[in-house]
GUTOR-434636 format. One record per atom (N, C-alpha, C, O): residue number from 1; residue in three letters; chain; atom name; x, y, z. Coordinates in Angstrom, 1 decimal, always signed. Layout:
+-----+------+------+------+--------+--------+--------+
! pos ! code ! unit ! site !     xx !     yy !     zz !
+-----+------+------+------+--------+--------+--------+
! NUM !  ALA !    A !   CA !      X !      Y !      Z !
...
+-----+------+------+------+--------+--------+--------+
END
This chain:
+-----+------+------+------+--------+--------+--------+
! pos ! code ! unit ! site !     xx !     yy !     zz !
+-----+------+------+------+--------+--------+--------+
!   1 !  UNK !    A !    N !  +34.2 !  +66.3 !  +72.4 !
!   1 !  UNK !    A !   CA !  +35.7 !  +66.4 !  +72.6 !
!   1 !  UNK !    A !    C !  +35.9 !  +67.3 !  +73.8 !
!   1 !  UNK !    A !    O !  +35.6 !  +68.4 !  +74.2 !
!   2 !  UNK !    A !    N !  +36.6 !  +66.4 !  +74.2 !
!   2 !  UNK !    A !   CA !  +36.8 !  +67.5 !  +75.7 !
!   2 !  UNK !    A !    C !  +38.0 !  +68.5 !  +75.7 !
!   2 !  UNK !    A !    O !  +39.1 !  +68.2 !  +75.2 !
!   3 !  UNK !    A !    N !  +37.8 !  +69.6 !  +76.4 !
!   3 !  UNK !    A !   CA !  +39.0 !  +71.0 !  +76.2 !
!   3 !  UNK !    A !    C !  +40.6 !  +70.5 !  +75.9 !
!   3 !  UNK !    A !    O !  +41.3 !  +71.0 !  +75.1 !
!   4 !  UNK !    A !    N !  +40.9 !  +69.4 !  +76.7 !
!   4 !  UNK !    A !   CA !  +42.2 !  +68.9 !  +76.9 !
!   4 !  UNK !    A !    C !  +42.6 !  +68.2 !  +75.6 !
!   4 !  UNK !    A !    O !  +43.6 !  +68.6 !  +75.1 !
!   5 !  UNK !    A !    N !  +41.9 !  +67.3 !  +75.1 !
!   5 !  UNK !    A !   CA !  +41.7 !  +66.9 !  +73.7 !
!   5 !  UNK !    A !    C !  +41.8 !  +67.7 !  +72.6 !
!   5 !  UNK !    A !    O !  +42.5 !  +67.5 !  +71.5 !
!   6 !  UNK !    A !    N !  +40.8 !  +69.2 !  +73.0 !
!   6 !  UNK !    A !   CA !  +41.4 !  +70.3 !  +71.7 !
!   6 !  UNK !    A !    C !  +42.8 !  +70.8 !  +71.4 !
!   6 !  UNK !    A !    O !  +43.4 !  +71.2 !  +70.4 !
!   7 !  UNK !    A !    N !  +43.2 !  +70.6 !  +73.0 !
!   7 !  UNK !    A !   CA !  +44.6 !  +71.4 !  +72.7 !
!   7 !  UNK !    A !    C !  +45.8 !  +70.3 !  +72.4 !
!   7 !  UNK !    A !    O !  +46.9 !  +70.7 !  +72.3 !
!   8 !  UNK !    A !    N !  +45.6 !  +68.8 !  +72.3 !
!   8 !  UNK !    A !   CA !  +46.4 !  +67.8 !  +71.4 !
!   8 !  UNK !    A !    C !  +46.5 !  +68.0 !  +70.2 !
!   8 !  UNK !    A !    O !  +47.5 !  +68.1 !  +69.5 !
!   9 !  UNK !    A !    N !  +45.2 !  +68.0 !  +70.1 !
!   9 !  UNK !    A !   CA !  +44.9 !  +68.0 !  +68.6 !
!   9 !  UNK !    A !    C !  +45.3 !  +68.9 !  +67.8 !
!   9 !  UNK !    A !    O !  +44.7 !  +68.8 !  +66.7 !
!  10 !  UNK !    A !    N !  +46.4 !  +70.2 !  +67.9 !
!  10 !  UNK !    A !   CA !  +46.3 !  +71.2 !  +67.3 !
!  10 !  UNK !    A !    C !  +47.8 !  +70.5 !  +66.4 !
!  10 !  UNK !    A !    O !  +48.6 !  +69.8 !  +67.0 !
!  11 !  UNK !    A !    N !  +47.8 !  +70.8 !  +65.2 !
!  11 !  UNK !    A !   CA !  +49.1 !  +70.3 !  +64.6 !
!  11 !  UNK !    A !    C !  +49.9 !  +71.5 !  +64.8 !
!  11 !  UNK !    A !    O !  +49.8 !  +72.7 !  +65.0 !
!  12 !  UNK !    A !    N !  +51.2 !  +70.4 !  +64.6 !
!  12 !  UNK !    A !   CA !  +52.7 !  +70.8 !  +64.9 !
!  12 !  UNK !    A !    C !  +52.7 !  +72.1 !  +63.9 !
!  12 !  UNK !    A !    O !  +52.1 !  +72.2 !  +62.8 !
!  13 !  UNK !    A !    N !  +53.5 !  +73.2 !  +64.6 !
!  13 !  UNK !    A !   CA !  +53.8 !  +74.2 !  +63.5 !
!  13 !  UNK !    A !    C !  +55.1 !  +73.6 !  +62.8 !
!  13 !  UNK !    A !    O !  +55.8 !  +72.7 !  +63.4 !
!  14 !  UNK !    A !    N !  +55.3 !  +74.1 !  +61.3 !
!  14 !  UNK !    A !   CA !  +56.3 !  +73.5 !  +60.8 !
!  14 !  UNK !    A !    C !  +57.4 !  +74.5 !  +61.0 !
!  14 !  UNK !    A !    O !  +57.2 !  +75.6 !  +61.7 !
!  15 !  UNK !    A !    N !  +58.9 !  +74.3 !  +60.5 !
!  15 !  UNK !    A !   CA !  +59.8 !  +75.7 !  +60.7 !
!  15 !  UNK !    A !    C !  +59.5 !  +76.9 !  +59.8 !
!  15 !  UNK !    A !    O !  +59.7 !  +78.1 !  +60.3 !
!  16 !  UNK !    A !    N !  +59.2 !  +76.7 !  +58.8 !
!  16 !  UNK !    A !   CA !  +58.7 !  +78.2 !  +58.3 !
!  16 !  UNK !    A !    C !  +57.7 !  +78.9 !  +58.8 !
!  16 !  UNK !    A !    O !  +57.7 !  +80.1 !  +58.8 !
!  17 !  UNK !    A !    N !  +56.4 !  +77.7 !  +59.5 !
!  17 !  UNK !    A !   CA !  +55.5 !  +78.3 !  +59.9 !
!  17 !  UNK !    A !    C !  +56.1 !  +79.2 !  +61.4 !
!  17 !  UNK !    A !    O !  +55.4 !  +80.1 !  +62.0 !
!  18 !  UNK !    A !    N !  +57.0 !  +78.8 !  +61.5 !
!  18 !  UNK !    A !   CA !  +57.3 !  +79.1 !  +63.3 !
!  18 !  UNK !    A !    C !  +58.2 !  +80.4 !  +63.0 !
!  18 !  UNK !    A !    O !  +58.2 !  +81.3 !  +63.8 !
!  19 !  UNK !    A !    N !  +59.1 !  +80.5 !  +61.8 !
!  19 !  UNK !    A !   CA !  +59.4 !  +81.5 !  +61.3 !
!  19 !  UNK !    A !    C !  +58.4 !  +82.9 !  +60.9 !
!  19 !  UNK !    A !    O !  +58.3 !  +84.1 !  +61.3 !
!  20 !  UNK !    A !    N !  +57.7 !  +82.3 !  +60.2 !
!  20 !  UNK !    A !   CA !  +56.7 !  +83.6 !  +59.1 !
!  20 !  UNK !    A !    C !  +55.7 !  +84.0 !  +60.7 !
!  20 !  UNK !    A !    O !  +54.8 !  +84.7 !  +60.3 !
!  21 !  UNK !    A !    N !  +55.6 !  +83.9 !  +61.8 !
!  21 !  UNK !    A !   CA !  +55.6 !  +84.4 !  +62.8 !
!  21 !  UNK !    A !    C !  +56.4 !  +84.9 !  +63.9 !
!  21 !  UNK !    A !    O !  +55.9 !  +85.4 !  +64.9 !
!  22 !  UNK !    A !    N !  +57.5 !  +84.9 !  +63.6 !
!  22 !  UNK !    A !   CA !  +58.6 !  +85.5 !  +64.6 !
!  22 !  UNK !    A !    C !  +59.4 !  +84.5 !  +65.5 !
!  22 !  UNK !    A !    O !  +60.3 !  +84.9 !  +66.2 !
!  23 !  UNK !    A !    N !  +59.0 !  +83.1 !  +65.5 !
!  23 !  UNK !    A !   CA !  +59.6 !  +82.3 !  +66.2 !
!  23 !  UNK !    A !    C !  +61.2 !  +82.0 !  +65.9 !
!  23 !  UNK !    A !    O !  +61.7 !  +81.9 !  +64.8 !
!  24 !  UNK !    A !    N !  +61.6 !  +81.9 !  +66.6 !
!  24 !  UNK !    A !   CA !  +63.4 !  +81.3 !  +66.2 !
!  24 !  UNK !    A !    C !  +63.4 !  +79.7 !  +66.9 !
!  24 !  UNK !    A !    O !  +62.7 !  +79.4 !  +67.9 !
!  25 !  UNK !    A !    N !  +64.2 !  +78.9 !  +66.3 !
!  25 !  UNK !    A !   CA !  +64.5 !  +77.5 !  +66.8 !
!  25 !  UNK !    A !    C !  +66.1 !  +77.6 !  +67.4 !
!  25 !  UNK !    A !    O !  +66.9 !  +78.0 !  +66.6 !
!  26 !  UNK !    A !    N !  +66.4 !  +77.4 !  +68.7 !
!  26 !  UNK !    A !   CA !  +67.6 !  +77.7 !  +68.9 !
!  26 !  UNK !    A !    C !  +67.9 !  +76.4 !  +68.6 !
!  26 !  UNK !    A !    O !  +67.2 !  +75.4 !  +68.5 !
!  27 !  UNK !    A !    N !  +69.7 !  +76.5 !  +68.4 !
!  27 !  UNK !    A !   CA !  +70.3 !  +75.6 !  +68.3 !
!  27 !  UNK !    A !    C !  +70.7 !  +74.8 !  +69.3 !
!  27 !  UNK !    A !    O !  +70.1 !  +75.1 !  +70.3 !
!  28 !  UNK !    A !    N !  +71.8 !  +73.5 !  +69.5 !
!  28 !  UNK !    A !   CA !  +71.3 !  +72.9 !  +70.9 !
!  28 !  UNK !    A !    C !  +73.3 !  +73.5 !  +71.4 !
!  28 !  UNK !    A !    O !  +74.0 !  +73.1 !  +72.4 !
!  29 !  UNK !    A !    N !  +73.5 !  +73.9 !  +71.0 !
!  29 !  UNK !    A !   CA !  +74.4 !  +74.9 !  +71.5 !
!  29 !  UNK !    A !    C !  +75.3 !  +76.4 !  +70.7 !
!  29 !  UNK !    A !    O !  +74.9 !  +76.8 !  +69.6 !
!  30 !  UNK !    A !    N !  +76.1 !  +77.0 !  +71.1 !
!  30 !  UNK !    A !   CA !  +76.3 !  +78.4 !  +70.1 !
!  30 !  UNK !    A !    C !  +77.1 !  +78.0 !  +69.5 !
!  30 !  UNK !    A !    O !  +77.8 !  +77.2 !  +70.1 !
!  31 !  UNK !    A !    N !  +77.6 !  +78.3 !  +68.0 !
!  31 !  UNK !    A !   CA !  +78.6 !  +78.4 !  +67.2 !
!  31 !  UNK !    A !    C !  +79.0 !  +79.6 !  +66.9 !
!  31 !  UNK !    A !    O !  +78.2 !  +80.6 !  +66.8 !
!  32 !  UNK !    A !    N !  +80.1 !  +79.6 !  +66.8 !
!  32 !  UNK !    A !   CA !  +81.1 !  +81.0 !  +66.6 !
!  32 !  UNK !    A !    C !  +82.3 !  +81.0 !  +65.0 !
!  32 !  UNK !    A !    O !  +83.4 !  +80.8 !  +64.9 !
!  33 !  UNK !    A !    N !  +81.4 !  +81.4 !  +64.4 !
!  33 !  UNK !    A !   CA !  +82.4 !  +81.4 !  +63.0 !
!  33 !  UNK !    A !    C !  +83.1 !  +82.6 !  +62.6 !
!  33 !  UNK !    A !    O !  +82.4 !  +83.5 !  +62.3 !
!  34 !  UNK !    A !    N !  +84.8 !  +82.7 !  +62.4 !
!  34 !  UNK !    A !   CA !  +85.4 !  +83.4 !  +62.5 !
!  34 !  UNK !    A !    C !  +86.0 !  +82.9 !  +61.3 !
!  34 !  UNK !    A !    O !  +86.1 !  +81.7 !  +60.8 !
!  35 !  UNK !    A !    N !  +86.8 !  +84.5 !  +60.8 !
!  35 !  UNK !    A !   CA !  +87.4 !  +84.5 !  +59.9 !
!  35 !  UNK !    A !    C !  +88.7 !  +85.8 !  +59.8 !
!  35 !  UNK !    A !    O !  +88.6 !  +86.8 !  +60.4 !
!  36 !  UNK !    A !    N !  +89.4 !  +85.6 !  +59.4 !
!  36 !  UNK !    A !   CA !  +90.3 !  +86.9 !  +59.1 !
!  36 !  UNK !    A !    C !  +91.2 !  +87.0 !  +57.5 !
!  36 !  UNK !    A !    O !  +91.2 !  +86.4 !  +56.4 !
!  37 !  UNK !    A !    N !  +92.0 !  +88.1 !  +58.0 !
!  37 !  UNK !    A !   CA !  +92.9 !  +88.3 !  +56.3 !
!  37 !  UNK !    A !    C !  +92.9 !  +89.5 !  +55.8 !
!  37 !  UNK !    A !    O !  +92.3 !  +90.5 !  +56.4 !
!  38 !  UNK !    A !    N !  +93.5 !  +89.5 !  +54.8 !
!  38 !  UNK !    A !   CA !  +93.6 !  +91.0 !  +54.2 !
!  38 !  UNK !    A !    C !  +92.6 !  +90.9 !  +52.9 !
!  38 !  UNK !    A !    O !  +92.6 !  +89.9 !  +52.2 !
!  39 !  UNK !    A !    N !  +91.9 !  +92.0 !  +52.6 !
!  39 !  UNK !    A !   CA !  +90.7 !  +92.8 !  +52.2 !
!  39 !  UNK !    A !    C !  +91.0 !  +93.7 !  +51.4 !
!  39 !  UNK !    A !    O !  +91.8 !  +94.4 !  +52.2 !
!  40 !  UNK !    A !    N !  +91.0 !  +94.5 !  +50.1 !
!  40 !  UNK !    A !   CA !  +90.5 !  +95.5 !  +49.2 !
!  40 !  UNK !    A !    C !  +89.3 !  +96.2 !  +50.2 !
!  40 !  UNK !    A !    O !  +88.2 !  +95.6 !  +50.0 !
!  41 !  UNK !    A !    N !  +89.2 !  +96.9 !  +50.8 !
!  41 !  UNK !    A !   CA !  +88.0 !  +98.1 !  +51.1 !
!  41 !  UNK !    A !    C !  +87.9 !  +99.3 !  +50.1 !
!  41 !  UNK !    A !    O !  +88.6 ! +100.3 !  +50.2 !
!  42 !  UNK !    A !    N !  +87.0 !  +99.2 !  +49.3 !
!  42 !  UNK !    A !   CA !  +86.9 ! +100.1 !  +48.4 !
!  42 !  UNK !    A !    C !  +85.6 ! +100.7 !  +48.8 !
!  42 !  UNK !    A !    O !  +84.7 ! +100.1 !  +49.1 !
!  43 !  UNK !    A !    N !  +85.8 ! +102.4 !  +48.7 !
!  43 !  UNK !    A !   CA !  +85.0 ! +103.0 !  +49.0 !
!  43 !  UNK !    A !    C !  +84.5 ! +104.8 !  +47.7 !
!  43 !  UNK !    A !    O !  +85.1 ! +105.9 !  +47.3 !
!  44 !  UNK !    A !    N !  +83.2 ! +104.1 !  +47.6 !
!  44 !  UNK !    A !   CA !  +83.2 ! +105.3 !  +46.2 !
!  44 !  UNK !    A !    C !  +82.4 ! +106.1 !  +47.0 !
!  44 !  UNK !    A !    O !  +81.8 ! +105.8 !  +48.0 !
!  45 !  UNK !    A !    N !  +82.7 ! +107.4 !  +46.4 !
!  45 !  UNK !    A !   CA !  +82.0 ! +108.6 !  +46.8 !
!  45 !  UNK !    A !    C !  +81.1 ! +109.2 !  +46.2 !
!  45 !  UNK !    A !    O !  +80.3 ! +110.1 !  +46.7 !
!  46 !  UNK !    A !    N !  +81.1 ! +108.7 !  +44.8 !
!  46 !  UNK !    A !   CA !  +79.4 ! +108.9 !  +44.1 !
!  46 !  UNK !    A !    C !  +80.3 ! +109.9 !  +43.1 !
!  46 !  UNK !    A !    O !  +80.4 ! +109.4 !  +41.9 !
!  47 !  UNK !    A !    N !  +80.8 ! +110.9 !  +43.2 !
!  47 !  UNK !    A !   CA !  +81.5 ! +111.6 !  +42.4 !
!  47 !  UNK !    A !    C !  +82.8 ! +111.5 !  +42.0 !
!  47 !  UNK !    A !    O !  +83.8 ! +112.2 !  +42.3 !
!  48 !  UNK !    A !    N !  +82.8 ! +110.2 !  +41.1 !
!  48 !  UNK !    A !   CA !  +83.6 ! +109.5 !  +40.4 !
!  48 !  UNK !    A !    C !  +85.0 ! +109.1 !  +40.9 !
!  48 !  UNK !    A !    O !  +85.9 ! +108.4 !  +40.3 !
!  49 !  UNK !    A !    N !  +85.1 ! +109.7 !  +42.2 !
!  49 !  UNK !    A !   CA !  +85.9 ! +109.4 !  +42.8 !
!  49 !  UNK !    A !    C !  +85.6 ! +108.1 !  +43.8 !
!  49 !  UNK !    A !    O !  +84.5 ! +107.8 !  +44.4 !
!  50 !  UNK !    A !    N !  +86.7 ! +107.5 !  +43.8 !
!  50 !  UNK !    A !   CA !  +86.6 ! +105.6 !  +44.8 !
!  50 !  UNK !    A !    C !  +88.5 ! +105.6 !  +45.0 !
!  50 !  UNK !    A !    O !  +89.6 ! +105.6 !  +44.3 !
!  51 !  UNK !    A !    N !  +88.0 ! +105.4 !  +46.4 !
!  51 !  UNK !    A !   CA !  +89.3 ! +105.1 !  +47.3 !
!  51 !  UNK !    A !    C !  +89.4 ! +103.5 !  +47.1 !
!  51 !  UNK !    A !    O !  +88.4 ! +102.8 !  +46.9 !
!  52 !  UNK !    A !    N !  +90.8 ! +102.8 !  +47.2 !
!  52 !  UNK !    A !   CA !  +91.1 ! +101.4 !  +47.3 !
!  52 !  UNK !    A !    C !  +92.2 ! +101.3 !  +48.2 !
!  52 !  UNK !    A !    O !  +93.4 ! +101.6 !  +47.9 !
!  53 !  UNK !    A !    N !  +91.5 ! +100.8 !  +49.6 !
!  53 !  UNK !    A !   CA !  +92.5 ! +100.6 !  +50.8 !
!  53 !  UNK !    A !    C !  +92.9 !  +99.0 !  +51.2 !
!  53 !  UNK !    A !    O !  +92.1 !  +98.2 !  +51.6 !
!  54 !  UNK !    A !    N !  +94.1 !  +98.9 !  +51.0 !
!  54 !  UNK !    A !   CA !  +94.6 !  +97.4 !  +51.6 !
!  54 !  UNK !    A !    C !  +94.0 !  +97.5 !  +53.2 !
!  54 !  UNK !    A !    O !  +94.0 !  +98.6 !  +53.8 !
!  55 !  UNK !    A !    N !  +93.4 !  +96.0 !  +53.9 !
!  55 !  UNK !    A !   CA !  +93.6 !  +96.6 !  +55.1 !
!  55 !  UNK !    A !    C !  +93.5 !  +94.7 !  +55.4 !
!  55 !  UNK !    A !    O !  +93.3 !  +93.9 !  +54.5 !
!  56 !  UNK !    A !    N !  +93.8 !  +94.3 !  +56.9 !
!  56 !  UNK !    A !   CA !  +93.4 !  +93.3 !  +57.7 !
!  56 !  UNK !    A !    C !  +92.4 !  +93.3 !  +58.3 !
!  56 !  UNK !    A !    O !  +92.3 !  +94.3 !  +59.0 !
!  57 !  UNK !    A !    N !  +91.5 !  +92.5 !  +58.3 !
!  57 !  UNK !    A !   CA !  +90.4 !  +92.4 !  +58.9 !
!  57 !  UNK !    A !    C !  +90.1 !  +91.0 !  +59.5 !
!  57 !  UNK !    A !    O !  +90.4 !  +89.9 !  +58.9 !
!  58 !  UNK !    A !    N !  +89.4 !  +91.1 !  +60.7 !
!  58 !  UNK !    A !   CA !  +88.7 !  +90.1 !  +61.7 !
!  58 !  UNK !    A !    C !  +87.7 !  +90.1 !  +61.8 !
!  58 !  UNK !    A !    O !  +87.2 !  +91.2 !  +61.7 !
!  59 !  UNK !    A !    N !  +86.8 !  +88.7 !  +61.8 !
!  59 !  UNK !    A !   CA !  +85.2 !  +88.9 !  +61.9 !
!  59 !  UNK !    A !    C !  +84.8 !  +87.8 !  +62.8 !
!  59 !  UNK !    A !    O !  +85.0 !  +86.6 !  +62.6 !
!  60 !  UNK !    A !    N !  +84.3 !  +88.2 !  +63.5 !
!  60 !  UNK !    A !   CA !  +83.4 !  +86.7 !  +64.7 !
!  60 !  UNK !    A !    C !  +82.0 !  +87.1 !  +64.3 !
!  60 !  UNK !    A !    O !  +81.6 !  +88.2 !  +64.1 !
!  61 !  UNK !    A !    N !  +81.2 !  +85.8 !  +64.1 !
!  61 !  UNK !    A !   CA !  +80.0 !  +85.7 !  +64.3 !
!  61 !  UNK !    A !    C !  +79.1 !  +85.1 !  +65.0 !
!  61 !  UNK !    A !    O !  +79.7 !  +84.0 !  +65.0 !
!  62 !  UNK !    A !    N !  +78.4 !  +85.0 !  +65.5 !
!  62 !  UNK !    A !   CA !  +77.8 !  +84.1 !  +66.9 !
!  62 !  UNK !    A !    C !  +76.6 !  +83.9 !  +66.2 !
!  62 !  UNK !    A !    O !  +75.9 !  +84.8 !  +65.8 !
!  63 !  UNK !    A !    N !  +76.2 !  +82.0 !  +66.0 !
!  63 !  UNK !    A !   CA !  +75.4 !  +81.7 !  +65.2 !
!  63 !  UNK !    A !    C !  +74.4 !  +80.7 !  +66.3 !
!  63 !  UNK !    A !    O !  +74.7 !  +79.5 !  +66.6 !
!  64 !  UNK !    A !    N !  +73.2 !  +81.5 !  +67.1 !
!  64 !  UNK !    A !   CA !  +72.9 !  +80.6 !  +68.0 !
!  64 !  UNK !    A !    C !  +71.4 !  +80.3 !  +68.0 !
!  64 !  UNK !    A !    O !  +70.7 !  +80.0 !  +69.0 !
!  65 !  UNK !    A !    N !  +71.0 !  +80.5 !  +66.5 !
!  65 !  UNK !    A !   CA !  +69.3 !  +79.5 !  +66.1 !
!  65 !  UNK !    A !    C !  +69.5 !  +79.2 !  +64.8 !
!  65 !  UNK !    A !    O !  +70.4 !  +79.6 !  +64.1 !
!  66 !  UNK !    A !    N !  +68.5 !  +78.3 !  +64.4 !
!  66 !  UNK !    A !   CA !  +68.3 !  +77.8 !  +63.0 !
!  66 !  UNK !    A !    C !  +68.1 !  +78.9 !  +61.8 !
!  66 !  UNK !    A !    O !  +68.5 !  +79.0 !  +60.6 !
!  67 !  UNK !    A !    N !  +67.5 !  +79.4 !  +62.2 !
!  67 !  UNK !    A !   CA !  +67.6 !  +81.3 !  +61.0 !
!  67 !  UNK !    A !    C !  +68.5 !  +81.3 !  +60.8 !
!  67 !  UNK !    A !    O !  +68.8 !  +80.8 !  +59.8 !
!  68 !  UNK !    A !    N !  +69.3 !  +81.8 !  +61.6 !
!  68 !  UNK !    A !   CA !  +70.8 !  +82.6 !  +61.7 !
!  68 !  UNK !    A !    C !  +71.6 !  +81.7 !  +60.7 !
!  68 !  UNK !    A !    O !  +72.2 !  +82.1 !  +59.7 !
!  69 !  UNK !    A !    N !  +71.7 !  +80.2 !  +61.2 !
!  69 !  UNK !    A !   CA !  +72.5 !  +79.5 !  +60.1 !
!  69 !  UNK !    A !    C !  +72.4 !  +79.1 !  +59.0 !
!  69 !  UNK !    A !    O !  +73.3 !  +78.5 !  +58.3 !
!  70 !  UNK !    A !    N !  +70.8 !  +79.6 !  +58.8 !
!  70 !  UNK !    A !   CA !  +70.4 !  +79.2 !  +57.2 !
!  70 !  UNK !    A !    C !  +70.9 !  +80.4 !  +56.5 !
!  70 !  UNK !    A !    O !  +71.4 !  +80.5 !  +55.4 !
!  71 !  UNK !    A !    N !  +70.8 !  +81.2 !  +57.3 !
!  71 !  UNK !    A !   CA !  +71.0 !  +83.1 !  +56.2 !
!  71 !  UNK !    A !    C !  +72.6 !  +83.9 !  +56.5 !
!  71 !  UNK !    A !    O !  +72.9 !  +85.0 !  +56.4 !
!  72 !  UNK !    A !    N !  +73.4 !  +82.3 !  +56.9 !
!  72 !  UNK !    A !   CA !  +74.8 !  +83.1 !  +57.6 !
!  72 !  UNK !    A !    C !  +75.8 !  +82.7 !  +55.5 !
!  72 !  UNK !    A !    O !  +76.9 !  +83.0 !  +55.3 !
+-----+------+------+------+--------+--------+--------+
END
């Protein structure tokens, strides 16, 4: 088998396999998922004390490989 032949022959990585080594699959363009509204922010202090603040909140996310959109 000649060198050129070995490197055909090597099988496709699959997506986990390309994952469980650090690869990312980008997507074939960026998505941007956004959201807003009002929110309970509750914040305990361990010593039985917890604040409960009304507030508005905004969130953009930029979702631009196949990871990102599995684990968004």
């Amino acid at each position: 088998m000649s060198r050129a032949d070995e490197t055909t022959a090597q099988p496709a990585e699959t997506p986990d396999e390309a994952q469980s080594i650090g690869e990312t699959t980008p997507l074939p363009r960026r998505f941007l998922a956004t959201a807003s509204g009002p929110v309970d922010r509750i914040t305990d202090y361990g010593d039985e004390t917890t604040e409960r603040v009304r507030a508005d909140i905004s969130i953009e996310y930029s979702i631009e490989t196949l990871e990102e959109f599995a684990t968004f």
